[in-house]
C-alpha positions in Angstrom: 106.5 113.9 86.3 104.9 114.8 89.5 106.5 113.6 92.3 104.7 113.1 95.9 106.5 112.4 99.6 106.0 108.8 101.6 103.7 111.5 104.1 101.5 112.0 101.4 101.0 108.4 100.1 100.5 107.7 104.3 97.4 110.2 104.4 95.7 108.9 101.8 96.0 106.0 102.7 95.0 106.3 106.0 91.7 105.1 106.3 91.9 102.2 104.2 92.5 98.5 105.4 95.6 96.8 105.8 94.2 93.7 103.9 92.6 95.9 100.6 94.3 94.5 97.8 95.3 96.5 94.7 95.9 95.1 91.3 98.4 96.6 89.2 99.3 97.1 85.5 102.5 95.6 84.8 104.3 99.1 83.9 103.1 100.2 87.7 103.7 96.6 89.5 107.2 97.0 88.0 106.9 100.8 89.4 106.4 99.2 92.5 109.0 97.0 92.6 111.7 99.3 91.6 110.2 101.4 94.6 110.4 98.7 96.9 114.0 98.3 96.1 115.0 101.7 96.3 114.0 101.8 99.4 115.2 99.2 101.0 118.7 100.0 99.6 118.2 103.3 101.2 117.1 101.8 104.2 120.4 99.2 104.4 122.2 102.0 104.0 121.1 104.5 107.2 121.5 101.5 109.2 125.6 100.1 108.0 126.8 103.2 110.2 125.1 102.2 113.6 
């Protein structure tokens, strides 16, 4: 599996609009979610030592 940084995903992404909708299979929505998740638990944890 290839794997790809958050600064990557940003530049591509760049140039498109915040409202552009994408529809996902299921297998990548549930991707996505998993994602999501990850990083917000990463994100809860940087911020419990301040």
């Amino acid at each position: 599996m290839e794997k790809i940084t958050v600064r990557e995903v940003r530049m591509v992404l760049n140039d498109f609009p915040e409202d552009l909708e994408i529809e996902l299979s299921d297998e990548a929505s549930a991707a996505y979610e998993y994602l999501i998740e990850y990083a917000k638990r990463l994100h809860s944890k940087d911020g419990e030592g301040t």
